[in-house]
C-alpha positions as CSV (number, residue, x, y, z in Angstrom):
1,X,153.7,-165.8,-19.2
2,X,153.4,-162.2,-19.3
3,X,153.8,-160.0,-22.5
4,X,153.9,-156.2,-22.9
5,X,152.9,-154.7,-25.8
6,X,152.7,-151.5,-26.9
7,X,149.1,-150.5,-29.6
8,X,150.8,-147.1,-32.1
9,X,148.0,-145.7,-33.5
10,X,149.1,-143.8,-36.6
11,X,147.3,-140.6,-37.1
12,X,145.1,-139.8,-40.2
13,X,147.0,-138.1,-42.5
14,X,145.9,-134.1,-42.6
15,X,144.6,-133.3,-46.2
16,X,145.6,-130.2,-47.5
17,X,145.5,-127.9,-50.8
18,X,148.1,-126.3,-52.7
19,X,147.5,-122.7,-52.6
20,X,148.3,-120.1,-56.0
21,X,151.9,-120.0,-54.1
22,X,152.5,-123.9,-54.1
23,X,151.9,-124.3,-50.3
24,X,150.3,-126.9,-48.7
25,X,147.8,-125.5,-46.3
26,X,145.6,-127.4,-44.2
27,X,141.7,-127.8,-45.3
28,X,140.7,-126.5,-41.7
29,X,142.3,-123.4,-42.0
30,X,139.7,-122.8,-45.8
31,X,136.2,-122.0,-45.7
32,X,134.3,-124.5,-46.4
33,X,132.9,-122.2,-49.7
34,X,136.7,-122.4,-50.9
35,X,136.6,-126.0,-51.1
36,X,133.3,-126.4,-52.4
37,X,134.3,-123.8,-55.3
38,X,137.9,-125.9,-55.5
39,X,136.1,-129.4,-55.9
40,X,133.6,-127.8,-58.4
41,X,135.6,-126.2,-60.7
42,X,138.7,-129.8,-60.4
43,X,135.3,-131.6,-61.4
44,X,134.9,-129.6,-64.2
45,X,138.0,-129.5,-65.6
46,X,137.6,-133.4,-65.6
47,X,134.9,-132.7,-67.8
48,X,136.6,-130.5,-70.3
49,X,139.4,-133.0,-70.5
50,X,137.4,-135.8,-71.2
51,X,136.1,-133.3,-74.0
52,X,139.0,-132.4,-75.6
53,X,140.5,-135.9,-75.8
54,X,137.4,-137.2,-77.2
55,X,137.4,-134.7,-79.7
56,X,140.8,-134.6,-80.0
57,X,140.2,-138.6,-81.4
58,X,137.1,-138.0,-83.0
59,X,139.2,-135.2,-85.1
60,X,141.5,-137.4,-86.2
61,X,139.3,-140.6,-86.7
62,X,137.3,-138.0,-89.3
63,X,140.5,-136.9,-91.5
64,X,141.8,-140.7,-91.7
65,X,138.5,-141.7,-92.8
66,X,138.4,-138.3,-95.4
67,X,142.2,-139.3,-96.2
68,X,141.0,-142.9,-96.6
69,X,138.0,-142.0,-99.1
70,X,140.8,-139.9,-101.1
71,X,143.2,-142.7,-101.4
72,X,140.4,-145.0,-103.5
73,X,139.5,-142.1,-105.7
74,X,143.5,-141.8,-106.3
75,X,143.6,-145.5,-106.8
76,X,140.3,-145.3,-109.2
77,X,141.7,-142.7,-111.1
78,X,144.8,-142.0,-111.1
79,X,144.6,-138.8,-109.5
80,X,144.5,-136.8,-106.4
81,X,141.2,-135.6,-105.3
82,X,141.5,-131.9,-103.8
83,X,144.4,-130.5,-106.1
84,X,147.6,-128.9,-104.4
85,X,145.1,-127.1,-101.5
86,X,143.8,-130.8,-100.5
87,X,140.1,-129.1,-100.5
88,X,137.1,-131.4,-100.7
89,X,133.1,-132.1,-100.5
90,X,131.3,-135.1,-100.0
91,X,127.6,-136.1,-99.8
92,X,125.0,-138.9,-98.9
93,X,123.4,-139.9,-101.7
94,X,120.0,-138.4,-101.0
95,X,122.2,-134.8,-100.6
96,X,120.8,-134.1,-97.0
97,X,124.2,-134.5,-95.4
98,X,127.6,-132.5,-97.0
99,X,130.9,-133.0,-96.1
100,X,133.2,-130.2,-96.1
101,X,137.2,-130.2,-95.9
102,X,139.0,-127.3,-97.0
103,X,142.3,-125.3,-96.1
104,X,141.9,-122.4,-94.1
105,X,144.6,-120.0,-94.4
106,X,145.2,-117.7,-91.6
107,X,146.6,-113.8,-92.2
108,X,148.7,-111.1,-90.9
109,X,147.7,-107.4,-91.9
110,X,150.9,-105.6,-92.9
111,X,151.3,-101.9,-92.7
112,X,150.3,-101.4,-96.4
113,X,146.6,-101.4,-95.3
114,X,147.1,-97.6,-94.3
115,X,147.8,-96.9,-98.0
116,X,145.1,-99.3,-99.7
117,X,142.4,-96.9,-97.0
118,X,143.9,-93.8,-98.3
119,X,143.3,-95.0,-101.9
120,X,139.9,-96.2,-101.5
121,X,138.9,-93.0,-99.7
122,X,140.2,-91.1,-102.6
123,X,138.5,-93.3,-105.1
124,X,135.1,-92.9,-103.2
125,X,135.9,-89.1,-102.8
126,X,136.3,-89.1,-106.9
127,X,133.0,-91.0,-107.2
128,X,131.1,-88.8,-104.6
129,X,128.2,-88.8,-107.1
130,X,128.0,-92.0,-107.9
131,X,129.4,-93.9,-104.3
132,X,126.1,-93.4,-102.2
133,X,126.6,-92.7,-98.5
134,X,125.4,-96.9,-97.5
135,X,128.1,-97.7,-100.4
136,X,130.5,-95.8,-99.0
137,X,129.7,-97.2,-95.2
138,X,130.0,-100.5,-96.6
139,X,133.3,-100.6,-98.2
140,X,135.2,-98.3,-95.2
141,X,133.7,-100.6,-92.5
142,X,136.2,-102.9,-93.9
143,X,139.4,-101.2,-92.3
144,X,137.0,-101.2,-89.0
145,X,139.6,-102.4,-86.2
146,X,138.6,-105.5,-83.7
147,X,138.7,-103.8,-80.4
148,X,140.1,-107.6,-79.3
149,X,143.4,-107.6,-82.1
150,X,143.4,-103.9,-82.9
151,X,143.2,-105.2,-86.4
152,X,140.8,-104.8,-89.5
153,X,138.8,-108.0,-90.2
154,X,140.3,-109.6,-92.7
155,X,137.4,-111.4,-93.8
156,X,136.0,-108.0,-94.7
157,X,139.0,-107.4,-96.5
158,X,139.1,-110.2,-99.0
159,X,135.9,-109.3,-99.9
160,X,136.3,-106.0,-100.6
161,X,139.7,-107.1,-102.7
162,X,137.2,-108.8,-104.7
163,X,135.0,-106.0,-105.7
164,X,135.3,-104.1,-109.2
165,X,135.3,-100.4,-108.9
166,X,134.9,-98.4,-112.1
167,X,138.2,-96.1,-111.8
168,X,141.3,-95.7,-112.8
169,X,143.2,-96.2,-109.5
170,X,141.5,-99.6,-108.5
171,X,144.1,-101.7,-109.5
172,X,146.2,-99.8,-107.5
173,X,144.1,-100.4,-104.5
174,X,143.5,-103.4,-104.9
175,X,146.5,-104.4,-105.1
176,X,147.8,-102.4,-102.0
177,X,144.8,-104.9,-100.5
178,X,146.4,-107.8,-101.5
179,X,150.5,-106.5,-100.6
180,X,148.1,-105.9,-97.2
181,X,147.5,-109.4,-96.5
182,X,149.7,-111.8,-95.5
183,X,149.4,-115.6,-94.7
184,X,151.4,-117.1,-91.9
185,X,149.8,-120.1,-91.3
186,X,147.5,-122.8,-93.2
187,X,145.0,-125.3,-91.2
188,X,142.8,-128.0,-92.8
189,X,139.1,-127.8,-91.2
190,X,136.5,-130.3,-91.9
191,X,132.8,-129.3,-91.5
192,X,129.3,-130.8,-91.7
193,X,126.0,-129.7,-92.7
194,X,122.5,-131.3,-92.6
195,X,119.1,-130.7,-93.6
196,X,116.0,-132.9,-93.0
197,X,114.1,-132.7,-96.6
198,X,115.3,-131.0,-99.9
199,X,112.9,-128.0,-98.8
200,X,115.5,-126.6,-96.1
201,X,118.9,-125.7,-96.0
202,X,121.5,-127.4,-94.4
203,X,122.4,-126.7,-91.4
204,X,126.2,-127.0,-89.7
205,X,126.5,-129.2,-87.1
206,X,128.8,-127.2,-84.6
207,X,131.7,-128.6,-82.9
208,X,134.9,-126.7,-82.2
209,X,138.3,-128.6,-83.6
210,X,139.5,-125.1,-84.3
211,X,141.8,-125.4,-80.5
212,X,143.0,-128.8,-81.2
């Protein structure tokens, strides 16, 4: 008995990468660098998204077990631990390890910093003989731009709204400073800071939850 039969044999399939324009082109039309730097860089981004997401759990396994620690003070006394700004520090028992959670605020700088400059450039020009030449230097580099925002640091300016300048238009200043300022968002941060003895400072362990 006689049988024909007819052997397919299915090519492999072509493997191919998506170009910036969504096109599939063929790997044997890349340079072999390409597709190096393409598997390199897919491999890292693995990395960083194994990162995040462990952070991203870490981050909130650390504010349950704050939130946690808060509720049995509440139950022990009756009372909220941390106020209306939910801000709180813990420590070991030995001290060596602090626990920080506060709320960070985060600011917009409104046009009214061009008038609070004007003042405290008058107010140093009034106290020319008093205002040294570093004091001077130190309070204007507050209104100092960041060539990234274009803005002044506010950091710089919340200290210098905290300052007490002997004349008469200060609170007028200052309070220009503070009209300056204004917050548009709130975040809670958690940080933590160790030391080995009682002879050194602590130290912050650094991990970035600010992106998450």
């Amino acid at each position: 008995m006689n049988s024909d039969s007819t052997v397919m044999t299915e090519k492999p399939p072509v493997r191919t990468l998506t170009d910036a324009q969504g096109r599939a082109v063929p790997v044997s039309c890349i340079r072999a660098s390409v597709i190096l730097q393409h598997e390199v860089a897919e491999k890292i981004r693995e990395r960083f998204e194994a990162l995040a997401e462990y952070n991203r759990a870490e981050k909130a396994a650390i504010f349950a077990e704050l939130e946690a620690f808060r509720g049995l003070l509440e139950q022990e006394y009756g009372m909220r631990a941390g106020g209306t700004r939910g801000g709180m520090t813990i420590r070991t028992y030995d001290t060596h390890t602090e626990i920080k959670l506060e709320e960070r605020d985060y600011y917009r700088v409104t046009p009214e910093i061009g008038i609070a400059q004007a003042l405290i450039g008058k107010i140093l020009d009034d106290l020319t003989e008093q205002a040294s030449v570093s004091l001077r230097a130190i309070v204007m580099r507050a209104f100092d731009t960041d060539k990234k925002t274009g803005q002044p640091n506010v950091g710089s300016i919340l200290k210098l709204k905290s300052m007490v300048i002997d004349h008469p238009q200060w609170p007028e200043a200052k309070r220009a400073l503070e009209d300056s300022l204004v917050v548009i968002s709130s975040k809670s941060a958690v940080t933590c800071h160790t030391r080995p003895d009682l002879s050194r400072t602590r130290d912050q362990l650094v991990v970035d939850f600010s992106r998450l």
